[in-house]
C-alpha positions in Angstrom: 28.7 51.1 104.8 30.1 51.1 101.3 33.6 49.7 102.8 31.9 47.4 104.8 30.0 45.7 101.8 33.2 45.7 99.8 35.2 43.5 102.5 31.8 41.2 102.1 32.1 40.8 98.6 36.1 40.5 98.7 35.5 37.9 101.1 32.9 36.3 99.0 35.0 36.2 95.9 38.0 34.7 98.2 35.9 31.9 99.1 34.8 31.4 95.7 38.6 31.5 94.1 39.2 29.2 97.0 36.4 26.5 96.8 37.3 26.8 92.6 40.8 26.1 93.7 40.2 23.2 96.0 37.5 21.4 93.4 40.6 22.1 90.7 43.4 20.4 92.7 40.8 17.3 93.6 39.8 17.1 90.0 43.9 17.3 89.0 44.3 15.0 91.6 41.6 12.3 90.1 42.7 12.7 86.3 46.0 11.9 87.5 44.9 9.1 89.4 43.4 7.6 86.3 46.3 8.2 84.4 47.9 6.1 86.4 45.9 3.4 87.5 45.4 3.0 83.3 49.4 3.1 82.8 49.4 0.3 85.3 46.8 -1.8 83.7 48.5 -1.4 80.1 51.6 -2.4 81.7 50.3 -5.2 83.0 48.3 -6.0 79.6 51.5 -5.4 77.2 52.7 -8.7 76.0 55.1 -8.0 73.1 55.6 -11.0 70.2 57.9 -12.1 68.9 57.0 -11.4 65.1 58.6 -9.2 62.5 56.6 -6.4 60.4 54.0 -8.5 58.0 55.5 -8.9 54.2 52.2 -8.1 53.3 52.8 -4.3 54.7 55.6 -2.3 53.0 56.6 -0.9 56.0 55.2 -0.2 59.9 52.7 1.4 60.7 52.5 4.8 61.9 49.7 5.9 63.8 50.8 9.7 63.9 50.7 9.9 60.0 46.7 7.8 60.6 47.6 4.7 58.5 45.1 2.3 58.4 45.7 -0.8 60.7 44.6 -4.2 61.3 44.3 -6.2 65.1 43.3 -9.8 65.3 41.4 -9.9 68.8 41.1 -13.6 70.1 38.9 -15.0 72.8 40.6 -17.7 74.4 39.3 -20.3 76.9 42.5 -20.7 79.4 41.9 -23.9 81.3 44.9 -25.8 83.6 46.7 -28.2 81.3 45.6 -26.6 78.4 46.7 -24.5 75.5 43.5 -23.2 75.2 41.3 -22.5 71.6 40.5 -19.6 70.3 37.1 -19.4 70.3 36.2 -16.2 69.3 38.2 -15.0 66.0 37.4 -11.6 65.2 39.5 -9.1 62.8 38.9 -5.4 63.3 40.6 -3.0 60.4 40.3 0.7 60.6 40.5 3.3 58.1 40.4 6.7 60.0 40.0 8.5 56.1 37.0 6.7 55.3 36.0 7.0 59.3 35.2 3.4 59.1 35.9 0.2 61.7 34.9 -2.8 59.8 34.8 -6.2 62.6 35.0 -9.6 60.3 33.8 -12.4 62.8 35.4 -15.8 61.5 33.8 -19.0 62.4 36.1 -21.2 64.7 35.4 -24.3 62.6 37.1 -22.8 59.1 39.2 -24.8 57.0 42.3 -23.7 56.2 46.2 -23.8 56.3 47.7 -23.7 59.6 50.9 -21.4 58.6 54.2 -22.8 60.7 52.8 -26.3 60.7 52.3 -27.2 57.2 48.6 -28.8 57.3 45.0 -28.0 56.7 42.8 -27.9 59.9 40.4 -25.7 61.9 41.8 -22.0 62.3 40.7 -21.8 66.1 43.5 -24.8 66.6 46.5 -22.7 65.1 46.4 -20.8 68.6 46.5 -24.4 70.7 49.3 -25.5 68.0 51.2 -22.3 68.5 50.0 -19.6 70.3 49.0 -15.9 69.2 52.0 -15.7 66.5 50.8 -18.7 64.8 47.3 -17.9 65.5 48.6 -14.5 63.5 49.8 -15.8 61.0 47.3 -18.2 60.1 45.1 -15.4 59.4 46.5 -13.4 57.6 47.6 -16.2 55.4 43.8 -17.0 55.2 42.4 -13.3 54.7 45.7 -12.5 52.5 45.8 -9.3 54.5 48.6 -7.8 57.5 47.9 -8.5 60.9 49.5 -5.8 62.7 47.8 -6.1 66.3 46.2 -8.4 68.7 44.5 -8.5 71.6 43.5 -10.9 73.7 40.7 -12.1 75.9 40.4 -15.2 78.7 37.2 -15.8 78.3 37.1 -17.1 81.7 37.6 -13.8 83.2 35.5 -11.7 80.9 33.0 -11.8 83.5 35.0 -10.0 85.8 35.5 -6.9 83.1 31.3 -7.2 82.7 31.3 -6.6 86.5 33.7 -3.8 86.4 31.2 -2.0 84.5 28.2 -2.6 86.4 26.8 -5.3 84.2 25.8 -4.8 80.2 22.1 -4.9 78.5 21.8 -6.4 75.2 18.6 -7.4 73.0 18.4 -11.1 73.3 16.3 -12.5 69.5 15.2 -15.3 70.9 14.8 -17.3 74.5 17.0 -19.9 75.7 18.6 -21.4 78.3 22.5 -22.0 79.0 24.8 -22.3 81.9 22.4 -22.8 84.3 20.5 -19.7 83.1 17.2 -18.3 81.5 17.6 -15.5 78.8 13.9 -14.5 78.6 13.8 -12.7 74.5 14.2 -8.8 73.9 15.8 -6.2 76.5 18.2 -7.9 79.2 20.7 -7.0 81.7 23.3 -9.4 82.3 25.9 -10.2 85.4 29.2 -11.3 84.3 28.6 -14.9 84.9 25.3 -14.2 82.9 27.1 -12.8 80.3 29.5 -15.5 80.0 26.8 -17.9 79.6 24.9 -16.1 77.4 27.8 -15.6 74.6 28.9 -19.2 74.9 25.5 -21.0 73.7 25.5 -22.8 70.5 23.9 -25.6 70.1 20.0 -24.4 71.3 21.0 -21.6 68.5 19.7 -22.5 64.8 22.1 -20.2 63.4 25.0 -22.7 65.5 28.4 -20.8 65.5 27.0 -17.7 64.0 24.5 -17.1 66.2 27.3 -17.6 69.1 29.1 -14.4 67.2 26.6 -12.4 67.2 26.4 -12.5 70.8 29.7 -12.2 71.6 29.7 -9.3 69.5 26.8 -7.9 71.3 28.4 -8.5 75.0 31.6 -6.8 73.5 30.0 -3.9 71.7 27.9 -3.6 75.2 31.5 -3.6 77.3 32.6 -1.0 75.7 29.4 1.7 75.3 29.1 0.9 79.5 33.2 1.3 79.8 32.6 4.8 77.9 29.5 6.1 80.1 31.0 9.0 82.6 29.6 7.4 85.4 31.9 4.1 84.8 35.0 6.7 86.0 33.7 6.3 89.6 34.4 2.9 89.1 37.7 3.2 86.9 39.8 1.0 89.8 38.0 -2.5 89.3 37.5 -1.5 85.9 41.3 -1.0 85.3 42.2 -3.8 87.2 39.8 -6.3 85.5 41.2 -5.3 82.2 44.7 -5.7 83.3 44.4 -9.3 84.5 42.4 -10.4 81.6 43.3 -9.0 78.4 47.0 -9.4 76.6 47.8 -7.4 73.9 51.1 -6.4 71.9 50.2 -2.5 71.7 51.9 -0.3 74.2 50.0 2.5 76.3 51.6 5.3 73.9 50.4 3.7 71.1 46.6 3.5 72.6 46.9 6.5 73.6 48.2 7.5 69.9 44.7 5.5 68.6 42.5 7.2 70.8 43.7 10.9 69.5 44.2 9.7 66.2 41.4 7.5 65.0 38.5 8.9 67.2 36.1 9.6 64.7 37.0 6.0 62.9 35.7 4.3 66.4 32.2 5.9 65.9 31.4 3.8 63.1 31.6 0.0 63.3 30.1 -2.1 60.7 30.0 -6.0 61.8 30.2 -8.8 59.8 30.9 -12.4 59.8 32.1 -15.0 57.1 28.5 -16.6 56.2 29.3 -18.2 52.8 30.8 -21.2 53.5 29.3 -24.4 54.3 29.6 -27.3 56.8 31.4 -30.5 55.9 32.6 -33.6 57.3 36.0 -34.3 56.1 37.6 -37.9 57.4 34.5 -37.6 59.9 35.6 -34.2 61.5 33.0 -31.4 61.1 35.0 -28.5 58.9 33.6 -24.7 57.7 34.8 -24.5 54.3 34.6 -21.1 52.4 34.4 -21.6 48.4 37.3 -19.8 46.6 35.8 -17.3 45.2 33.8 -15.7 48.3 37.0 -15.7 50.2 38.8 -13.6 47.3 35.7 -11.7 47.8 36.4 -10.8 51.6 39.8 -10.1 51.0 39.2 -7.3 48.7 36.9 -6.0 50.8 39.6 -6.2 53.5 42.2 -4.6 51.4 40.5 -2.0 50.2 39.7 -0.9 53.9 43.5 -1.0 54.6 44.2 1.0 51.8 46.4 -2.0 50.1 
């Protein structure tokens, strides 16, 4: 009887060893699958500039020694038989000592010198005059700061990355209407056609440009906390593939990869801002952002400081 009971529970503990090893194999099996579907999609994504190390940075930096770093991510608005603008201007810096990711929103309208072309005009069209070096250059000549990274968005096809990730919900201040749609005000859940819409509007918004930031910081901040939920890894395919058609950026899979195990705790807190001192003016009849001297000195010290400079 004894015997007879220990062949069951041999047999159990075989199935058991067996079912573990099966569930192991499909879950090696998955992991890897991930791995490379997101290999692909950085592949796909890397677009490598043409641009030496800033003069404004001693040397490279080195993500496996946690230097501080800057990326200038740009939201462009691709359209045939156009250069596109740059909409959406936003500088993140991150300091994984401090465990801080500041994002510096800067209106599209702002005054200053467009670096490679030798005049004054509105920093959104230094991307239209010369693409994402220019565009690079321009601001870091206006923050006085290195720009060590960008990535960039097509606008156009950020609705496809929304609906990757199931849609997004954001808290809508106020109600409006735009694209053909109703935002009704507090807690909604947005499509990505929705969401396109609902990050353009800007001239229903008495805030203007700066309200426009805000919610295209909302719909990005959103992207990402739906991107990170566990259940989105069902789903990593469209999501992979979304991000691989529609984002460009100059860092290279190791180096994300590098980011994520390096500057983890960094990501967890992001503190947004947006350049709010300036002030509208009509200059020769065209409709500038200026930002007095001393503010801007202001925000670059700020900047530096977070980069350790």
């Amino acid at each position: 009887m004894r015997s007879s009971n220990r062949k069951k529970k041999r047999k159990w503990l075989r199935w058991v060893l067996l079912s573990v090893l099966v569930i192991m194999i499909g879950a090696g099996a998955y992991v890897f699958s991930i791995f490379q579907s997101l290999s692909s999609a950085t592949d796909r994504m890397h677009q490598p500039i043409d641009r030496e190390v800033s003069d404004k940075r001693p040397e490279a930096v080195k993500f496996n020694e946690q230097d501080p770093f800057s990326v200038l991510m740009l939201g462009v608005d691709e359209r045939e038989g156009d250069a596109g603008r740059s909409d959406t201007i936003i500088v993140m810096t991150v300091n994984p000592a401090e465990q801080t990711t500041k994002l510096l929103s800067i209106p599209r309208d702002t005054l200053t010198e467009i670096v490679g072309r030798g005049t004054n005009d509105k920093i959104n069209h230094a991307y239209a005059f010369g693409g994402v070096e220019m565009a690079m250059d321009t601001v870091e000549n206006f923050l006085d700061i290195p720009i060590d990274y960008y990535v960039q968005v097509n606008m156009e096809g950020f609705q496809d990355i929304v609906d990757s990730v199931g849609g997004i919900t954001v808290n809508n201040s106020f109600a409006f209407e735009s694209g053909g749609y109703s935002f009704s005000e507090g807690q909604i859940t947005l499509d990505g056609e929705e969401a396109l819409a609902y990050s353009r509007m800007r001239y229903e918004d008495p805030n203007g440009d700066f309200g426009r930031q805000e919610r295209q910081r909302q719909v990005i901040q959103a992207v990402i906390q739906e991107g990170a939920d566990i259940s989105s890894l069902w789903n990593f395919g469209n999501i992979f593939d979304a991000l691989g058609s529609n984002i460009k950026t100059n860092l290279t899979f190791d180096q994300m990869v590098e980011i994520q195990g390096e500057y983890r705790a960094a990501a967890s807190n992001i503190e947004q801002t947006s350049i709010e001192t300036g002030s509208g003016q009509r200059i020769d009849g065209i409709y500038y952002y200026v930002v007095p001297e001393e503010e801007l000195a202001a925000i670059q010290a700020s900047l530096k400081e977070q980069l350790n400079l």
